[in-house]
Backbone bond lengths (Angstrom), bond angles and torsions (degrees), N, CA, C in turn:
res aa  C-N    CA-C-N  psi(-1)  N-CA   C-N-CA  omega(-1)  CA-C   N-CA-C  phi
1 X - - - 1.460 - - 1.532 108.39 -
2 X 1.326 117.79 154.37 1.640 114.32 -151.73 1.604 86.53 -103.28
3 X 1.037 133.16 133.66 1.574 137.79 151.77 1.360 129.32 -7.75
4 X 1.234 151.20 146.67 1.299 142.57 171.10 1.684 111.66 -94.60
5 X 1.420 100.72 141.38 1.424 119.86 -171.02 1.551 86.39 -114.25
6 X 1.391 110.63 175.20 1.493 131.32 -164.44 1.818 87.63 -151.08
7 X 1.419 125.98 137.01 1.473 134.79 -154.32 1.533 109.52 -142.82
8 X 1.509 122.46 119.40 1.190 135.56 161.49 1.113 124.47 -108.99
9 X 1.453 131.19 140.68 1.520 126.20 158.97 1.741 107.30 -117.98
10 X 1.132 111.89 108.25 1.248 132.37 -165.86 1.591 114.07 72.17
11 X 1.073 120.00 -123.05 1.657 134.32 -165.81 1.435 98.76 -89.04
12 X 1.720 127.38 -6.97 1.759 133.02 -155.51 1.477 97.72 -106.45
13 X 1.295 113.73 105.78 1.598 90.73 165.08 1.804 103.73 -85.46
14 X 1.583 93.97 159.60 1.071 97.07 -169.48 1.848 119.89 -97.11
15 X 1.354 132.06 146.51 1.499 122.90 -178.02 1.538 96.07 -126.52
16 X 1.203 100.58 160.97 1.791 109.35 170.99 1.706 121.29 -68.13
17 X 1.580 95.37 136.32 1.760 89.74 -172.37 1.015 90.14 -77.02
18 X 1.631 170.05 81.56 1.225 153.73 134.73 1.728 97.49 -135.14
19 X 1.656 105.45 -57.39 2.230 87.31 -163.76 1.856 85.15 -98.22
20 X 1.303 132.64 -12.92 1.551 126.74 -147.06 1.334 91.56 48.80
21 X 1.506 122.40 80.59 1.482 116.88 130.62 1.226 117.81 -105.36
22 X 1.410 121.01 -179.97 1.599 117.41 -155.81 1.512 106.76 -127.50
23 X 1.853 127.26 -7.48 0.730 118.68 179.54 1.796 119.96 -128.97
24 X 1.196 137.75 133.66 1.163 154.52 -113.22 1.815 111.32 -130.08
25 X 0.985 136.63 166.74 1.328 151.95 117.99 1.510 133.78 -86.31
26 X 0.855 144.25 105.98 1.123 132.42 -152.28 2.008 111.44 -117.64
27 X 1.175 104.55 115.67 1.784 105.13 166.32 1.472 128.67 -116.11
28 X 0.778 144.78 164.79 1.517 133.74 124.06 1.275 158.09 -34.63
29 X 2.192 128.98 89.22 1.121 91.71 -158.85 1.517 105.65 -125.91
30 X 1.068 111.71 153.40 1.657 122.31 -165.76 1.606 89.98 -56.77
31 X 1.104 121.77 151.59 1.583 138.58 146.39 1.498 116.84 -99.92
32 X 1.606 115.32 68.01 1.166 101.01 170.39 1.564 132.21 -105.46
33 X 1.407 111.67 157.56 1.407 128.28 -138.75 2.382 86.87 -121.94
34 X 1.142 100.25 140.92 1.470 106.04 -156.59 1.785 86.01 -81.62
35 X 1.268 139.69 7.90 1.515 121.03 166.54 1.269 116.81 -97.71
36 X 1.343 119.73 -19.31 1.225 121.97 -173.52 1.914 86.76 -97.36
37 X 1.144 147.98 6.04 1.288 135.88 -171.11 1.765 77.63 -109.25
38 X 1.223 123.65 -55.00 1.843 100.85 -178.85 1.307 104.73 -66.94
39 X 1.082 122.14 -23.12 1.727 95.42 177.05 1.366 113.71 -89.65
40 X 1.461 121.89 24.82 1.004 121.20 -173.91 1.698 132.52 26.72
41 X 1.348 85.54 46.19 2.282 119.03 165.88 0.878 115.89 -113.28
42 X 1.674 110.84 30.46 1.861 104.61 171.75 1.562 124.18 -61.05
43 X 1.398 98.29 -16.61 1.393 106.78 174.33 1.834 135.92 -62.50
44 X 1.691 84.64 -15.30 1.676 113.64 -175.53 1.321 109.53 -91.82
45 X 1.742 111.87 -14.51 1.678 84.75 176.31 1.175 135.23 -92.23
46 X 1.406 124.10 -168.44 1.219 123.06 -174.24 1.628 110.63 -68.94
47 X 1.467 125.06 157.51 1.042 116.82 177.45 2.368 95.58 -133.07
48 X 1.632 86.28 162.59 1.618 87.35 169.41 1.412 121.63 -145.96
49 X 1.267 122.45 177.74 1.816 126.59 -162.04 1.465 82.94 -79.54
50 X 1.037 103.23 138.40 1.977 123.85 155.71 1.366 105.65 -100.44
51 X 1.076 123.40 178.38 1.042 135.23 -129.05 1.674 117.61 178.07
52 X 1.087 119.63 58.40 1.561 109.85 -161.04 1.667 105.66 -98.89
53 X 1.210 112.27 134.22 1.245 103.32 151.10 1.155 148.82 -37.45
54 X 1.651 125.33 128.50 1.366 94.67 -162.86 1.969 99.82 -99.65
55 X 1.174 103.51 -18.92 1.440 116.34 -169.99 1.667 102.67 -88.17
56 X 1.260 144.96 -40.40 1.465 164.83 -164.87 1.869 121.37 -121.92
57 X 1.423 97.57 -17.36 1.271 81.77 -177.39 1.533 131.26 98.89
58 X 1.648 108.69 -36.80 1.442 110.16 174.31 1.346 129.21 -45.91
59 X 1.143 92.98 139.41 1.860 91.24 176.59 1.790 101.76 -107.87
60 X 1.280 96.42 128.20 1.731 95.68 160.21 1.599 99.94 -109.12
61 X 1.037 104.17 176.17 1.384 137.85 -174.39 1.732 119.29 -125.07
62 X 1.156 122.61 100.67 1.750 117.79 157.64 1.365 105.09 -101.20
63 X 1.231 106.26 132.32 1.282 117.15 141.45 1.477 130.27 -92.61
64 X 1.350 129.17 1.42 1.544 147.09 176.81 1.692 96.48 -74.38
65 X 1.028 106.15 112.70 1.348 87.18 167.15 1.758 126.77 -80.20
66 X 1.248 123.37 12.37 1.582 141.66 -161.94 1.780 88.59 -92.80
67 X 1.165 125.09 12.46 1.486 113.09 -177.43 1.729 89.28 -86.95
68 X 1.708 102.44 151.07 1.224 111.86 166.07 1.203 116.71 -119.91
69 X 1.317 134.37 149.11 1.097 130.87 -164.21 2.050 95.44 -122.99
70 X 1.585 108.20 159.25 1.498 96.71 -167.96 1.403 79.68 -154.62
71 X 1.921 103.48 153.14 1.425 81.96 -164.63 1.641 96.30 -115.96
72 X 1.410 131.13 171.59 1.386 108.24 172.92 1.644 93.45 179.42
73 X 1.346 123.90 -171.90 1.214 135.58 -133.86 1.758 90.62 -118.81
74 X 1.370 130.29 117.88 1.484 103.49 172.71 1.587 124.03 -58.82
75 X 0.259 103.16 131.54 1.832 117.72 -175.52 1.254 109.73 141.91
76 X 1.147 122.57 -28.48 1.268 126.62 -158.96 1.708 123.42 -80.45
77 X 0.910 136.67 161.52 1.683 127.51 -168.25 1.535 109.79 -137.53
């Protein structure tokens, strides 16, 4: 299991809209769009920060790429 990061976009850190927890998993996820999957250019689309809960599970979604991700220990503040 990958470590928990803690996530800001600008001066906001960010918490989950469902428990407000504050610390995350974080991946990569394709944004794909069903024309570029028949033209088989799924590889061209856009992709965005996930965001998973680490306590609930939620997944958010950025597409901004200005999110920062920070990495740290849960417990930690």
């Amino acid at each position: 299991m990958s470590k928990p990061v803690r996530a800001a976009l600008g001066d906001r850190w960010i918490t989950c809209m469902f428990c407000e927890g504050s610390f995350f998993r974080d991946r990569e996820v394709k944004l794909n769009s069903s024309g570029a999957e028949f033209l088989n250019l799924a590889w061209a689309n856009e992709s965005a920060t996930g965001l998973i809960c680490w306590d609930c599970g939620y997944v958010h979604l950025f597409a901004n790429k200005d999110v920062e991700l920070y990495k740290t220990k849960k417990g930690e503040v």
